[in-house]
N, CA and C of each residue as an Amber inpcrd file, in Angstrom:
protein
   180
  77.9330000 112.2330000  79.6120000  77.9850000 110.9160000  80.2090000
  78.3230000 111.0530000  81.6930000  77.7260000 110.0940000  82.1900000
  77.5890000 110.2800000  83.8330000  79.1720000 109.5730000  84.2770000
  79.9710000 110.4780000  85.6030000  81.0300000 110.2370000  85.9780000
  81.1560000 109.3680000  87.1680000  81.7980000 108.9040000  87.3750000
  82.2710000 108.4210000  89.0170000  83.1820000 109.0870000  90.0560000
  82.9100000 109.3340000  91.1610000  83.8750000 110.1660000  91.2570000
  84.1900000 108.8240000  93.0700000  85.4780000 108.3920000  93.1220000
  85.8420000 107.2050000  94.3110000  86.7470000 107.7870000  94.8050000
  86.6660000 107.7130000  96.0490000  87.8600000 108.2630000  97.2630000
  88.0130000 107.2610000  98.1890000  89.7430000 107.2020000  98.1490000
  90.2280000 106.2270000  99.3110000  89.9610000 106.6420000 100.6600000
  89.5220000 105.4820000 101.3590000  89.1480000 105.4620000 102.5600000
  89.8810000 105.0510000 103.5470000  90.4600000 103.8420000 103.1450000
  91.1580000 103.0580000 103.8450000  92.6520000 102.9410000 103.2280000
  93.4510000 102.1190000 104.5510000  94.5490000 101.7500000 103.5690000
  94.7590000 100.1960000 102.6900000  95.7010000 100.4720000 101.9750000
  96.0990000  99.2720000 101.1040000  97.0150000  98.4260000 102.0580000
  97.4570000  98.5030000 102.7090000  98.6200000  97.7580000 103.2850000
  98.0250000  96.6220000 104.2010000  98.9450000  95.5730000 104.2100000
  98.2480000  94.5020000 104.5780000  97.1350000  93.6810000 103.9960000
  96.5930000  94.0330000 102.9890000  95.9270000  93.4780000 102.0620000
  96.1580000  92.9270000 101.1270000  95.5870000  91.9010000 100.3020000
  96.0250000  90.7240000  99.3100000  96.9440000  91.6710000  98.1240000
  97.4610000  91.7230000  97.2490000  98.2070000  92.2070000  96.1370000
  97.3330000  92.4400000  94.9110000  95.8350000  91.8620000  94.7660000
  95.4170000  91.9180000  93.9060000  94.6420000  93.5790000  94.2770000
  94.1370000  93.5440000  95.3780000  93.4370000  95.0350000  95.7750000
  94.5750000  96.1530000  96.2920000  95.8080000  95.8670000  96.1990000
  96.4570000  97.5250000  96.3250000  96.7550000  97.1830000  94.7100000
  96.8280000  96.4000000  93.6730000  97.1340000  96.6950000  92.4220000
  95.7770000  97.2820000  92.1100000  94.5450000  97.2860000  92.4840000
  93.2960000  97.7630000  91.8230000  93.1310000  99.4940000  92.1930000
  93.6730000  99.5070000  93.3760000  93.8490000 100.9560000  93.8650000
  94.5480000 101.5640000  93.0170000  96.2110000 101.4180000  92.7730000
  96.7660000 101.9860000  91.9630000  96.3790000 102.4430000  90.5200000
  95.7330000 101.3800000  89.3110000  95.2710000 101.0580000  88.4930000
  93.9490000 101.6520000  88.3070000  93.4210000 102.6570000  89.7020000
  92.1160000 103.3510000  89.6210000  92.8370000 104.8320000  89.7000000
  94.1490000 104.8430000  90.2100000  95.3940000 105.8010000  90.2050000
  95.1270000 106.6120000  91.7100000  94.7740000 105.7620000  92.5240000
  94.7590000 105.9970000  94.1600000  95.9760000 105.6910000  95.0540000
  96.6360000 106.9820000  95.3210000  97.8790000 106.3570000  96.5510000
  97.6460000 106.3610000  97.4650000  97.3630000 107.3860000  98.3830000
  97.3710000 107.0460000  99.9140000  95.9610000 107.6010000 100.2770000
  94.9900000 107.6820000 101.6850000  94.3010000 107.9270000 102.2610000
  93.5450000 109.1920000 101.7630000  92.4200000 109.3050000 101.3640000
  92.1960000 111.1510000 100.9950000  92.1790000 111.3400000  99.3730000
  92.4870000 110.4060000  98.8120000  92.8480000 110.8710000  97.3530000
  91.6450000 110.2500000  96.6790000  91.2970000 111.8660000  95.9450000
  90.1350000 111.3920000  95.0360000  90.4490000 111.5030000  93.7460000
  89.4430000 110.7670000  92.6860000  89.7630000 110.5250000  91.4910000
  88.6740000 110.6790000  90.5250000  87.8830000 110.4630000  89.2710000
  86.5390000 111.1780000  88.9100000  87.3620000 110.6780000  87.5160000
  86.1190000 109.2450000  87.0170000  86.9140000 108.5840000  86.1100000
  85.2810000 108.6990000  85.6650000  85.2080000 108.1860000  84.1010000
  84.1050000 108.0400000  83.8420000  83.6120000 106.3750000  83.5600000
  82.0810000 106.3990000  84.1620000  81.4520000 105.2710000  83.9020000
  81.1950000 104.2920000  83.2930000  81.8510000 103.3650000  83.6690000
  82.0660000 101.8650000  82.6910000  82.0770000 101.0160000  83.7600000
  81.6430000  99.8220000  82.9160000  81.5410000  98.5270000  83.5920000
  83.0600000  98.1420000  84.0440000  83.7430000  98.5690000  83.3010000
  84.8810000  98.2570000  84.0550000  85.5720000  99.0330000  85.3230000
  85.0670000 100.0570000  85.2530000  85.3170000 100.6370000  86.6590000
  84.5570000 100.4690000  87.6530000  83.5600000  99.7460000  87.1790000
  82.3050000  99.8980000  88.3190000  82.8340000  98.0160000  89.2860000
  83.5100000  97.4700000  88.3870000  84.1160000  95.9720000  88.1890000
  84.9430000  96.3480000  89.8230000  86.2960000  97.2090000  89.0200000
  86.9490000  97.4020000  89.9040000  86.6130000  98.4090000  91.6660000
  85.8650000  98.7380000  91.5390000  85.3680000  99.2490000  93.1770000
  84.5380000  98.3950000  93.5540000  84.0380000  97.4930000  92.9950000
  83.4950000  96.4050000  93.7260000  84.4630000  95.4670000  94.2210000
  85.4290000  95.4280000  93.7270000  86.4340000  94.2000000  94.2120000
  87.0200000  95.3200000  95.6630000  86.9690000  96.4210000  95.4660000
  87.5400000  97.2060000  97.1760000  86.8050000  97.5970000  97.5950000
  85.2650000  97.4730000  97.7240000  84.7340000  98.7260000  98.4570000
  84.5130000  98.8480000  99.9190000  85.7200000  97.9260000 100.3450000
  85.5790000  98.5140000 101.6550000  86.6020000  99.1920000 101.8310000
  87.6210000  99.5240000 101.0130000  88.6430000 100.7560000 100.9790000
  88.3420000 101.6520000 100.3680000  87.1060000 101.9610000  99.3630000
  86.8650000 103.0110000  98.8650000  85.5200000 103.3970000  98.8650000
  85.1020000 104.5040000  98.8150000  83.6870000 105.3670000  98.8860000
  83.6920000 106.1380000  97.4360000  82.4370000 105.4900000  97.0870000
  82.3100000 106.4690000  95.1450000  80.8480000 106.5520000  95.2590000
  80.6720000 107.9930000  94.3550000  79.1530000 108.4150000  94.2770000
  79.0980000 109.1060000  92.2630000  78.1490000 108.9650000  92.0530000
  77.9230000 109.2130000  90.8200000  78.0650000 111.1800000  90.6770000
  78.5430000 111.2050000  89.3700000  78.3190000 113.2120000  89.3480000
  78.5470000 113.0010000  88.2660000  77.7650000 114.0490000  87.7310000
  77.2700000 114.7570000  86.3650000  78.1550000 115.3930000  85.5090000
């Protein structure tokens, strides 16, 4: 099954409470940190609600 793999880009701070709880909850802390969760609508849910703090590409 095909993976996701999303890296923080930006920061959380200063932003609404609902998108640094989506960061965390994707298990992203600070700047640089990547993560490689697998593919579901529900993850795909949640990087759409940040993607201007985060960068994700599909891997095998």
């Amino acid at each position: 099954m095909a993976s996701l793999k999303v890296t923080q880009v930006k920061s959380g701070i200063g932003r609404p409470q609902n998108q640094r709880n989506t960061l965390r909850s994707l298990g992203l802390k600070r700047i640089g940190d990547v993560v490689v969760k697998e593919d579901r609508p529900e993850l795909r849910g949640m990087v759409e609600t940040i993607p201007h703090l985060v960068t994700f590409e599909e891997v095998e």
